[in-house]
ROSE-4610 file (N, C-alpha, C; in Angstrom, 1 decimal, always signed):
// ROSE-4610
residu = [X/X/X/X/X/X/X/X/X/X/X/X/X/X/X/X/X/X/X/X/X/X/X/X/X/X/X/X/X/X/X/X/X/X/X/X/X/X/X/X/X/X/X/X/X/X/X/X/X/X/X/X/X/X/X/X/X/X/X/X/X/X/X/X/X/X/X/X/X/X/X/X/X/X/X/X/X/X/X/X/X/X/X/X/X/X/X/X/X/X/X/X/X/X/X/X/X/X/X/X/X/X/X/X/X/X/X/X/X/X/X/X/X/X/X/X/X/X/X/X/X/X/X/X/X/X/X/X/X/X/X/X/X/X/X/X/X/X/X/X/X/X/X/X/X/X/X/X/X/X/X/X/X/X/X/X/X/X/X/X/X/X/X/X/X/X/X/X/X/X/X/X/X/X/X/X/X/X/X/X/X/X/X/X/X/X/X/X/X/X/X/X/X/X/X/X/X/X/X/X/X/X/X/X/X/X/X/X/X/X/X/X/X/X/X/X/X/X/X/X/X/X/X/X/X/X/X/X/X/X/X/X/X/X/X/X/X/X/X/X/X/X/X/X/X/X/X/X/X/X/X/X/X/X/X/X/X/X/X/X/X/X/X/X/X/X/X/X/X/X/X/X/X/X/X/X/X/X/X/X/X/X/X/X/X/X/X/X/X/X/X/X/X/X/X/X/X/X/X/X/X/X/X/X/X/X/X/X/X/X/X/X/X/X/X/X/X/X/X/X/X/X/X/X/X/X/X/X/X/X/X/X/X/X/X/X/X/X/X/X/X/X/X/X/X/X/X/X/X/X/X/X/X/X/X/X/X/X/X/X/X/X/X/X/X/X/X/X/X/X/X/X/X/X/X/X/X/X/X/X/X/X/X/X/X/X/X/X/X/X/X/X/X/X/X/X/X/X/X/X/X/X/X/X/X/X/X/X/X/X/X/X/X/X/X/X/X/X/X/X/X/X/X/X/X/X/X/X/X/X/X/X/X/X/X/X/X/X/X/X/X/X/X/X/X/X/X/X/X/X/X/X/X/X/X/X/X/X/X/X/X/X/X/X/X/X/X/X/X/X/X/X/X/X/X/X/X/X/X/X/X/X/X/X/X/X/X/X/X/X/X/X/X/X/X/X/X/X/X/X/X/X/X/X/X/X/X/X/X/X/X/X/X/X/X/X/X/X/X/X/X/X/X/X/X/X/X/X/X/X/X/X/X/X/X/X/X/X/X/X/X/X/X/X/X/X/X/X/X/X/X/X/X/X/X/X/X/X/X/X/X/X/X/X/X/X/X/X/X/X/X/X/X/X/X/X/X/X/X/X/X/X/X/X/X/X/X/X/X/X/X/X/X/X/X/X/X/X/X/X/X/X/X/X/X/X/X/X/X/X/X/X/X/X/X/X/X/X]
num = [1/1/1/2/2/2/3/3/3/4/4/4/5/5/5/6/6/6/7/7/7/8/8/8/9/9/9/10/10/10/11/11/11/12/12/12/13/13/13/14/14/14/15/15/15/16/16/16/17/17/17/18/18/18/19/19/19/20/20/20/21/21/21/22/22/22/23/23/23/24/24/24/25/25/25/26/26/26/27/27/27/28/28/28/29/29/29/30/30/30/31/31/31/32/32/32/33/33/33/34/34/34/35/35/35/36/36/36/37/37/37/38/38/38/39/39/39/40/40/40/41/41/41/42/42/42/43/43/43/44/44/44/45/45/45/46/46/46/47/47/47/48/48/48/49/49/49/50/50/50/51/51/51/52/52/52/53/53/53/54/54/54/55/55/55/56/56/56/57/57/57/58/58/58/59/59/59/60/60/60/61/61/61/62/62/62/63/63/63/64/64/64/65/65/65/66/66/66/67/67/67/68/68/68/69/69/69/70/70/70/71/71/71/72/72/72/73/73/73/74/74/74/75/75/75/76/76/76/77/77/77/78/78/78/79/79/79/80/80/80/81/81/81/82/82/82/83/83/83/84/84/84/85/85/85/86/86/86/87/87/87/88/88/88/89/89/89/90/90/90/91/91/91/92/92/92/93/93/93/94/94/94/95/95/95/96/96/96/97/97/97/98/98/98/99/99/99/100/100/100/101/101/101/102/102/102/103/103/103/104/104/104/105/105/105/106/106/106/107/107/107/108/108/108/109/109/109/110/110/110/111/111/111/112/112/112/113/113/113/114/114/114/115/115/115/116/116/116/117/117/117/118/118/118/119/119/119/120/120/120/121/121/121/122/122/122/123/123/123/124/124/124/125/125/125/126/126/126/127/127/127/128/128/128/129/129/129/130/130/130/131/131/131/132/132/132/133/133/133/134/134/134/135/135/135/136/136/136/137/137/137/138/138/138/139/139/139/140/140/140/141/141/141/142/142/142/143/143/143/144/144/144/145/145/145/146/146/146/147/147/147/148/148/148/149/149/149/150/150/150/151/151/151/152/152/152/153/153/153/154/154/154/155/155/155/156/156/156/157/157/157/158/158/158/159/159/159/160/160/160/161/161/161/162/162/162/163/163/163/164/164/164/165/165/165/166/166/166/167/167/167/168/168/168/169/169/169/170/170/170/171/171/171/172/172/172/173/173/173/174/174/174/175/175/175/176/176/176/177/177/177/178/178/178/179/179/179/180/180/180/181/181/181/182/182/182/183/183/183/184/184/184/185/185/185/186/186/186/187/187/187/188/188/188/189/189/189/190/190/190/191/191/191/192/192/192/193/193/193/194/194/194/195/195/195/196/196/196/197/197/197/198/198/198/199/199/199/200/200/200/201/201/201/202/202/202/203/203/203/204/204/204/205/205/205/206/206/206]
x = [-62.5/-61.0/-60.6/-59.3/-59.1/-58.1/-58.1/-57.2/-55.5/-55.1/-53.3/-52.9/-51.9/-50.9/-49.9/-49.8/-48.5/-47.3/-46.0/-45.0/-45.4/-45.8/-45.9/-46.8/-48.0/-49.0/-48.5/-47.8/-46.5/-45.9/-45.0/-44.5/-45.6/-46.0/-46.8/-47.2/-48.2/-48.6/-47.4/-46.5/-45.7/-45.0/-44.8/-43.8/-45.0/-46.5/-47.1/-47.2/-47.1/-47.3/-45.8/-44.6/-43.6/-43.6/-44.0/-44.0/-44.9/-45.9/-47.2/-46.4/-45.1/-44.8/-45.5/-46.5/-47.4/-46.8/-46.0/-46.0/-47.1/-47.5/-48.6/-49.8/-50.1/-51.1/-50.8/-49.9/-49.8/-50.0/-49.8/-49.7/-51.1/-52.4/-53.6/-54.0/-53.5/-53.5/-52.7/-50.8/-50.4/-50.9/-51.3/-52.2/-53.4/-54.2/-55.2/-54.9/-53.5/-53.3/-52.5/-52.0/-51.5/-52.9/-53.5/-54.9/-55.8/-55.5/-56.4/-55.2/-54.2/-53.7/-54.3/-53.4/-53.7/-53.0/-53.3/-52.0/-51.1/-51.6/-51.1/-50.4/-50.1/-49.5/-48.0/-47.6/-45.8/-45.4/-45.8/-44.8/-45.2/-44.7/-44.6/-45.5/-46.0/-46.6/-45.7/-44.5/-43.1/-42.3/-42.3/-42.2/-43.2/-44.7/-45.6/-45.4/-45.4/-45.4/-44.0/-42.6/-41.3/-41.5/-42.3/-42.9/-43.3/-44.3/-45.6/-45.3/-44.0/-42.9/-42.0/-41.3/-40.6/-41.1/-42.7/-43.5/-43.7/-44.3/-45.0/-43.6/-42.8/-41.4/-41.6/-41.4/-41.2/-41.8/-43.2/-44.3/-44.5/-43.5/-43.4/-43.9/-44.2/-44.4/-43.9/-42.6/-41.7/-41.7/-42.3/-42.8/-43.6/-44.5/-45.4/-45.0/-43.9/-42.9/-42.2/-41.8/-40.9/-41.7/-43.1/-44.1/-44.7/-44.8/-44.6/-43.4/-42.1/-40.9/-40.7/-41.2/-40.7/-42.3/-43.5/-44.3/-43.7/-42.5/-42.3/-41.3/-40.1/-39.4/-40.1/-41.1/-41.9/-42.6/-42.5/-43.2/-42.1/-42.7/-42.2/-42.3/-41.1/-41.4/-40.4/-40.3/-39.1/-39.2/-38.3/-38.3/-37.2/-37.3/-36.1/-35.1/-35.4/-34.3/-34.6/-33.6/-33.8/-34.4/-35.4/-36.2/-35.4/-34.2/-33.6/-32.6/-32.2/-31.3/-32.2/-33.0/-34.1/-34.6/-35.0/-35.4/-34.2/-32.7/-31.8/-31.8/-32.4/-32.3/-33.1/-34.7/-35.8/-35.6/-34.9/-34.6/-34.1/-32.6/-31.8/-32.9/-33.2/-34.1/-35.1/-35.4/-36.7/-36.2/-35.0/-34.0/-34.0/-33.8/-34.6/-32.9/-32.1/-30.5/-30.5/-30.7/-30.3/-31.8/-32.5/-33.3/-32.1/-32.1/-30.6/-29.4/-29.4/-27.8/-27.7/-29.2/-29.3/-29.5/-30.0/-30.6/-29.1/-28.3/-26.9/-26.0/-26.1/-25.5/-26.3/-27.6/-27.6/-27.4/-27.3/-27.1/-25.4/-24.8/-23.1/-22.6/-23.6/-23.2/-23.9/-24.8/-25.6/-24.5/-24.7/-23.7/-25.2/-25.2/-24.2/-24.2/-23.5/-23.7/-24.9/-25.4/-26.7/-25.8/-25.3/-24.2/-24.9/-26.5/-26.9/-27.8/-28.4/-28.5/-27.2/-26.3/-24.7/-24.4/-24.6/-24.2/-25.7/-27.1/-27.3/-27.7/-26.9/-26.6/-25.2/-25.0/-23.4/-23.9/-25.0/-25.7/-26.0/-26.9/-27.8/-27.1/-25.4/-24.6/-24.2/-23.8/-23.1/-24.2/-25.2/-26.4/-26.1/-26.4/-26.2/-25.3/-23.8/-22.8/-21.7/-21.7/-20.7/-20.3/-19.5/-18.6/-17.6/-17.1/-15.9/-16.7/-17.6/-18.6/-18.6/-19.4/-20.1/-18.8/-17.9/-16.8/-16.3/-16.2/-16.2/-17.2/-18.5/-19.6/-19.8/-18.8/-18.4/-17.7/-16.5/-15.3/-16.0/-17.0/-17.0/-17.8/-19.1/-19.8/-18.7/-18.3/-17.3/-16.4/-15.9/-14.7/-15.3/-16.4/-17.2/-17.6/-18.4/-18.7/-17.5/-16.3/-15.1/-14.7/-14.6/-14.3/-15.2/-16.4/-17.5/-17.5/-16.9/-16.6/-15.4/-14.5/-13.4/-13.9/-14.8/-15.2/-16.6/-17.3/-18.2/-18.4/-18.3/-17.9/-19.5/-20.4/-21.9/-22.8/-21.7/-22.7/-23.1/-24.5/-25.3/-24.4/-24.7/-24.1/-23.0/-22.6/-21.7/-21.8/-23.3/-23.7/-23.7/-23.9/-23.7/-22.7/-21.1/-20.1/-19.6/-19.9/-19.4/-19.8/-21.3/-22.0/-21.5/-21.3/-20.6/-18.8/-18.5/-16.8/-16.7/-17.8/-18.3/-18.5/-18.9/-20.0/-18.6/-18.1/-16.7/-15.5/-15.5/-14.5/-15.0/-16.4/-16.3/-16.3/-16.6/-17.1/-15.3/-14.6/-13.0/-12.3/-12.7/-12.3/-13.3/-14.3/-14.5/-13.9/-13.4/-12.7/-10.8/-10.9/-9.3/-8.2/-8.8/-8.0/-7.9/-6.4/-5.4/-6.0/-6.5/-6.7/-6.2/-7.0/-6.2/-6.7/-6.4/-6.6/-8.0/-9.0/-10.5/-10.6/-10.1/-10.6/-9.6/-8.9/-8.1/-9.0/-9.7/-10.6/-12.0/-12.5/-13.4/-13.5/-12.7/-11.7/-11.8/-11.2/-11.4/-12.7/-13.5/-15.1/-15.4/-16.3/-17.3/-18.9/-19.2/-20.9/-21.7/-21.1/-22.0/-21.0/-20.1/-19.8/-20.0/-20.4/-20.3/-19.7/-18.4/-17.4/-16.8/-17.1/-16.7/-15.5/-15.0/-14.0/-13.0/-12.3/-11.0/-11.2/-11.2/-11.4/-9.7/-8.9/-7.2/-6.8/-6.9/-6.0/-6.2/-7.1/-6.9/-6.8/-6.6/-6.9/-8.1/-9.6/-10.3/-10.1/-10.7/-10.5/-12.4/-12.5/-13.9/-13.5]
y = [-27.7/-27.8/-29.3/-30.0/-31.0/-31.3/-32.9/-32.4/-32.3/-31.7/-31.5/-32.6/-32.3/-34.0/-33.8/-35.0/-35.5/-35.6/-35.8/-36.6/-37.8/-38.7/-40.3/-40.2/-39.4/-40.1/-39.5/-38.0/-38.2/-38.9/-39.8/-40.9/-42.0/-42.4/-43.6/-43.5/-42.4/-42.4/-42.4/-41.7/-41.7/-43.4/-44.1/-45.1/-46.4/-46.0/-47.4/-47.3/-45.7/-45.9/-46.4/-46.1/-46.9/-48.4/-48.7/-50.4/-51.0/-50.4/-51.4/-51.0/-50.3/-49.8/-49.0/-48.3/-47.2/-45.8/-45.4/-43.9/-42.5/-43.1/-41.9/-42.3/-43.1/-43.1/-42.1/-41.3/-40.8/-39.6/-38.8/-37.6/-37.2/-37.9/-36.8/-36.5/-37.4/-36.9/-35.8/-36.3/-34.8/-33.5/-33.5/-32.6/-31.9/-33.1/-32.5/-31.8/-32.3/-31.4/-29.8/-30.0/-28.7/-27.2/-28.2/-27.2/-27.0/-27.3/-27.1/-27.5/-26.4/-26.6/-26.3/-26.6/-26.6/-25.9/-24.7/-24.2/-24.9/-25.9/-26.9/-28.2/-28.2/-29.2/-29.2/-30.3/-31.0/-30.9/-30.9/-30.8/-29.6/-28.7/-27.5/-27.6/-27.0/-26.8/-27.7/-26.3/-26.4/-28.1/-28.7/-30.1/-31.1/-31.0/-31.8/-31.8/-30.5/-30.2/-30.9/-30.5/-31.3/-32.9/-33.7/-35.0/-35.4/-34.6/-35.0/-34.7/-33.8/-33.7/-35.2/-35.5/-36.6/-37.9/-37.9/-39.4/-39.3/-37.9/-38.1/-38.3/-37.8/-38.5/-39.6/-40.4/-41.8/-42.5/-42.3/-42.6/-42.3/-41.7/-41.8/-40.6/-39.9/-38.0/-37.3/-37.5/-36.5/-35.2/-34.7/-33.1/-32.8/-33.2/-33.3/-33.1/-34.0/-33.7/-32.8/-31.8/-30.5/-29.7/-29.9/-28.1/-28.6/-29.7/-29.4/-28.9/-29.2/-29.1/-27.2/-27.0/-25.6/-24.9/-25.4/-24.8/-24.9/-25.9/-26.1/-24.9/-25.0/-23.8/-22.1/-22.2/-20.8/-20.5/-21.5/-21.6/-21.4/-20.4/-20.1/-21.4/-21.3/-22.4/-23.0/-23.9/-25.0/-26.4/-27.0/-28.4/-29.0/-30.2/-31.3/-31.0/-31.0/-30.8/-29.9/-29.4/-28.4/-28.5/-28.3/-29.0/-28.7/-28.1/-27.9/-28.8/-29.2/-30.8/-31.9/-32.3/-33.3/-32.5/-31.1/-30.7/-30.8/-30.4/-31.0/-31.9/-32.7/-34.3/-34.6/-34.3/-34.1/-33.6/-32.1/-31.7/-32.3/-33.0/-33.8/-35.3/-35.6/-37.0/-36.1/-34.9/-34.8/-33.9/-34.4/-33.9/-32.0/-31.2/-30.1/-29.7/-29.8/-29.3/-27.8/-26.9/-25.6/-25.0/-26.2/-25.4/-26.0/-27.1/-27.7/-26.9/-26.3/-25.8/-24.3/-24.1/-22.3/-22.6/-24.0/-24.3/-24.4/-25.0/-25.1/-24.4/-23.1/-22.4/-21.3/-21.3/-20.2/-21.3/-22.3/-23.4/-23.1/-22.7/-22.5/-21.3/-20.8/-18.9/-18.4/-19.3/-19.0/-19.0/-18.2/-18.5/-18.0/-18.8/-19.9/-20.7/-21.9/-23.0/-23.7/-24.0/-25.0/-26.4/-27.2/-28.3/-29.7/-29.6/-30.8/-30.8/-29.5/-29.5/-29.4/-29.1/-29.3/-30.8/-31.6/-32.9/-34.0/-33.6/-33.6/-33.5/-32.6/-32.4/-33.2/-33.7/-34.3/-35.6/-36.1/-37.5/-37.7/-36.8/-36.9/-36.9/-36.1/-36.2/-37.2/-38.0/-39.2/-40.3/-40.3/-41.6/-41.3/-40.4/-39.9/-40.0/-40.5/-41.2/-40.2/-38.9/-37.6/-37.7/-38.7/-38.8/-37.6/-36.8/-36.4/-34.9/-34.9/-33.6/-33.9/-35.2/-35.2/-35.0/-35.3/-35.2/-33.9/-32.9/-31.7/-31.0/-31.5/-30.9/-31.5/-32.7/-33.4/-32.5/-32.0/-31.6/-29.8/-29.4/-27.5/-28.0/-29.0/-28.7/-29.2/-29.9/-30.2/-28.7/-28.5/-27.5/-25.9/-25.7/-24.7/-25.0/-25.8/-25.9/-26.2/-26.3/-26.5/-24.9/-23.8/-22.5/-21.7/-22.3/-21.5/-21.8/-22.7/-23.3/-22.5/-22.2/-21.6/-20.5/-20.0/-18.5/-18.4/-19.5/-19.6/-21.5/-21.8/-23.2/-23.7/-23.4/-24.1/-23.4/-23.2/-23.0/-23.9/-23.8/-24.4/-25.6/-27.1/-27.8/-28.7/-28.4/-29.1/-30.5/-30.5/-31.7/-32.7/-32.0/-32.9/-33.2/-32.9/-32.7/-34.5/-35.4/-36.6/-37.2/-37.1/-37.9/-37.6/-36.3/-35.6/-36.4/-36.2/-36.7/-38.6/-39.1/-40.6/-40.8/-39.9/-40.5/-40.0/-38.5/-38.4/-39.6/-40.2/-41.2/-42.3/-42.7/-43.9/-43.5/-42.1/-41.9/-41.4/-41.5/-41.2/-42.6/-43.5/-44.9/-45.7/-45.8/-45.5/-45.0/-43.5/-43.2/-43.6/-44.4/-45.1/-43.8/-42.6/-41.8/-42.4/-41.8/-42.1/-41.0/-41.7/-40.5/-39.4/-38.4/-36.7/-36.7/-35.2/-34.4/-34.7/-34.6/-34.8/-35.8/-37.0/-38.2/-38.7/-38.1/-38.7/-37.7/-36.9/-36.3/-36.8/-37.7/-37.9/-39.4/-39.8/-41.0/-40.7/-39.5/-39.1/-38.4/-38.4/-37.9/-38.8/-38.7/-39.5/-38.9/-39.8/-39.3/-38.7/-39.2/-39.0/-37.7/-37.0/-36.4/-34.5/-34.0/-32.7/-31.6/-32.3/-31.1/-30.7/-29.6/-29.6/-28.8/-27.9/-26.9/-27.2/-28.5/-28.6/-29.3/-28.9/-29.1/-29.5/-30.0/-30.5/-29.3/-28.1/-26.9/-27.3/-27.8/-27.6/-26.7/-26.5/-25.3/-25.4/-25.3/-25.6/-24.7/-25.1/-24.1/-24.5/-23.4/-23.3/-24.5]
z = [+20.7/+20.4/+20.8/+19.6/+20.4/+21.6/+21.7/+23.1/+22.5/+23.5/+23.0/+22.7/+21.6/+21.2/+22.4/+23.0/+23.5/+22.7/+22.9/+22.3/+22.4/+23.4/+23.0/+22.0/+21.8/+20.7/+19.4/+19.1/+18.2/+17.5/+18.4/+18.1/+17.9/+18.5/+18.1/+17.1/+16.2/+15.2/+14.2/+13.9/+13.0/+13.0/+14.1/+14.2/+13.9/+14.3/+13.9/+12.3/+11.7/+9.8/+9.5/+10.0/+9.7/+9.9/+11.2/+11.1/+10.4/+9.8/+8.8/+7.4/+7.4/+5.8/+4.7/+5.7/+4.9/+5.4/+5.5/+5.8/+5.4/+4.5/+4.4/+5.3/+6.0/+7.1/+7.9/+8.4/+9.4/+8.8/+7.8/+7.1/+7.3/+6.9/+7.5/+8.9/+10.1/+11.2/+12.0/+11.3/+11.4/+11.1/+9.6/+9.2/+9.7/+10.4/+10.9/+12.2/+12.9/+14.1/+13.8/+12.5/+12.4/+11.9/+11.3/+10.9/+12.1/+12.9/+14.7/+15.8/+15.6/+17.1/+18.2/+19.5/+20.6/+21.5/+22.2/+22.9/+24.0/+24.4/+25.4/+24.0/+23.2/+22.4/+22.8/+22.7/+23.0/+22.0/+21.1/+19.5/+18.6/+18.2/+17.6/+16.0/+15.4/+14.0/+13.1/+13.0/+13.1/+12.6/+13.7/+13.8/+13.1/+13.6/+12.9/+11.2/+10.5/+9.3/+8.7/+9.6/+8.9/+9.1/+10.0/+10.0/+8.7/+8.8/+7.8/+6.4/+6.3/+4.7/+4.7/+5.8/+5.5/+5.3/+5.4/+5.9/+4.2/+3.8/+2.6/+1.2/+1.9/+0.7/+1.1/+1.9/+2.2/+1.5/+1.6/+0.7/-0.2/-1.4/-2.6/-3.3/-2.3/-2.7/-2.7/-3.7/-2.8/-3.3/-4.1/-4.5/-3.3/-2.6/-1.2/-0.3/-0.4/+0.8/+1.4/-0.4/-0.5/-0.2/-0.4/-0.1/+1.3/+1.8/+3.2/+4.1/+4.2/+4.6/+3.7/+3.2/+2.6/+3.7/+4.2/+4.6/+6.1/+7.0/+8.2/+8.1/+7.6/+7.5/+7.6/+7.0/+6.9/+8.4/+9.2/+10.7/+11.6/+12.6/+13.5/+14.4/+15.3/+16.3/+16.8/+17.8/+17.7/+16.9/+17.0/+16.3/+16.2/+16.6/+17.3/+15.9/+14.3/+13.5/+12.4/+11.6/+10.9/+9.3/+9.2/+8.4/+7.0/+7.1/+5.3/+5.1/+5.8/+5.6/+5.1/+5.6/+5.0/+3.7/+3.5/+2.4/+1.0/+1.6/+0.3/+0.0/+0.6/+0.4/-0.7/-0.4/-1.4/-2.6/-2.4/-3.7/-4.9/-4.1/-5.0/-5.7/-4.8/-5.0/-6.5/-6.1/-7.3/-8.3/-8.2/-10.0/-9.7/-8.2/-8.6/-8.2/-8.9/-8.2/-8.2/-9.2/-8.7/-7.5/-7.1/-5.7/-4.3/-5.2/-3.8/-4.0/-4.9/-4.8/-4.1/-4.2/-3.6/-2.1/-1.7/-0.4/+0.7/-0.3/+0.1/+0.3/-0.4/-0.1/+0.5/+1.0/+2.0/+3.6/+3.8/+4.8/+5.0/+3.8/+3.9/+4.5/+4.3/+4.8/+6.4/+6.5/+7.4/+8.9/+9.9/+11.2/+12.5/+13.8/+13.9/+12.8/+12.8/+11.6/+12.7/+11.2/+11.1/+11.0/+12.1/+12.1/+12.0/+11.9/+11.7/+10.5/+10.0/+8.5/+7.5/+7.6/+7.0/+6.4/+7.9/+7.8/+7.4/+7.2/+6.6/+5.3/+4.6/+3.1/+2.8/+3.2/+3.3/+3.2/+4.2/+3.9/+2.6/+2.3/+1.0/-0.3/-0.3/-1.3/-1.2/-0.3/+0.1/-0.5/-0.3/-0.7/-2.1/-2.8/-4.1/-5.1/-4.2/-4.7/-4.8/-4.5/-4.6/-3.4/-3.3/-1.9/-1.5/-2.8/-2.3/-2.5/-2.6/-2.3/-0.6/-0.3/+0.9/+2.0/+1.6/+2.8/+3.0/+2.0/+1.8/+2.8/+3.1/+3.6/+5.2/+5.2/+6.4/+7.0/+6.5/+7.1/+7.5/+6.7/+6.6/+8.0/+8.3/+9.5/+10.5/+10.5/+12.0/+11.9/+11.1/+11.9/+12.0/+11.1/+11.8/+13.3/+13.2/+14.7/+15.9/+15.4/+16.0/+16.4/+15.0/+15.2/+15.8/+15.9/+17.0/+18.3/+18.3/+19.9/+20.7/+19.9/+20.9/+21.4/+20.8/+21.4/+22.2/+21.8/+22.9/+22.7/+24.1/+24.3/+23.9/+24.4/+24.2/+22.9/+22.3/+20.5/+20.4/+19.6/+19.0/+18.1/+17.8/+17.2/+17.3/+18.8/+19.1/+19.6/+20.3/+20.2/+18.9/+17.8/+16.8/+16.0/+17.2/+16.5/+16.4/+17.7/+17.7/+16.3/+15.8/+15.0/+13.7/+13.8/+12.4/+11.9/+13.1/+13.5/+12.5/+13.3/+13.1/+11.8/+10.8/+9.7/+8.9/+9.2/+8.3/+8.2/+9.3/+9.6/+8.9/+8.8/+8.0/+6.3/+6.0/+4.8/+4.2/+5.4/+4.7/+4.3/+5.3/+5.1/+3.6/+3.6/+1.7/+1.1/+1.3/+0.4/+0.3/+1.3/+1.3/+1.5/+2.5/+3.1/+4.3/+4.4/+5.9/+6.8/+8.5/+9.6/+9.3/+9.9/+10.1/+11.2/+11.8/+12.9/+13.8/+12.6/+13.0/+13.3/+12.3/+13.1/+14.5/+14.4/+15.8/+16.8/+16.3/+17.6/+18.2/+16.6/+17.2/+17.8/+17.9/+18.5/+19.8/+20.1/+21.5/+22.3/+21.2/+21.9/+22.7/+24.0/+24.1/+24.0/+23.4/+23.0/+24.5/+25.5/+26.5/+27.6/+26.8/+27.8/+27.2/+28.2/+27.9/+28.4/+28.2/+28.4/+27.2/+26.3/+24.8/+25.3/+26.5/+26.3/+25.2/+26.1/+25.6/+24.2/+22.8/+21.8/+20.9/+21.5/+21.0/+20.0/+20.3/+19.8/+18.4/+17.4/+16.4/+15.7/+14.0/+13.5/+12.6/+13.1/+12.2/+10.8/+9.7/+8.7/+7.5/+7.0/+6.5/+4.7]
């Protein structure tokens, strides 16, 4: 058996195929650790496999990418992010819109909210050039994760409410809208604090 992957050696492999500008170097080592795990491993199947989907899009596979990231999803496990936000991404990138459009809307219905694959699909419309989609998709993850908050303060997603708050506020200023509600809130976030109680009495809405 081999020995457990760390997170440092994790990262190092994925981050030395980024700095040489090869991303697919790192895809058969990921690979080889998901085909021989370890019970003592730091990073989940899970994780390795949504890696080894986003290296191999990077690298210009992006059908490769989609059947790994559709094989991480199918894994049990944890993992730092939700591997279907990076997969709408793929989709859209490989012309496959009604697989993105079904991916989207089970991501829309799903509760809790999935508040960093949300704003993830909001990125990917936004690169894409459907601004006034992506702000739409801006606005549903913040104020979900706003209406899940009043009733239980440490739902899932709230952490990714500041960054959500941030990318809506500059992607409203593109679009030459005047502040609202949300962005005067996220004005008043600080990234480093974790006291979500008091959320300014808004009225989120879906």
């Amino acid at each position: 058996m081999r020995p457990p992957v760390t997170l440092d050696a994790f990262s190092e492999v994925a981050q030395q195929a980024l700095e040489a500008d090869d991303p697919l170097a790192a895809v058969p080592t990921l690979l080889a650790w998901v085909e021989d795990p370890h019970p003592d491993d730091e990073v989940s199947v899970r994780e390795l496999l949504s890696t080894a989907g986003t290296l191999r899009a990077a690298g210009g596979d992006v059908d490769g990418g989609v059947a790994l990231l559709h094989r991480a999803i199918a894994t049990d496990g944890p993992g730092e992010t939700d591997p279907r936000g990076e997969l709408f991404g793929l989709l859209l990138r490989a012309g496959r819109q009604e697989e993105a459009d079904r991916l989207a809307q089970e991501l829309r219905r799903e509760r809790p909210t999935p508040a960093e694959a949300l704003g993830d699909v909001a990125l990917s419309l936004w690169e894409h050039g459907r601004l006034e989609d992506a702000h739409r998709w801006y606005t549903l993850a913040a104020s979900r994760v706003l209406r899940e908050a009043e009733t239980a303060p440490a739902t899932a997603g709230i952490d990714a409410l500041p960054g959500l708050l941030a990318d809506r506020a500059e992607l409203r200023a593109e679009l030459d809208l005047p502040a609202d509600e949300l962005d005067e809130l996220g004005g008043q976030l600080d990234l480093d604090d974790d006291d979500h109680d008091d959320l300014g009495g808004l009225d989120p809405r879906t």
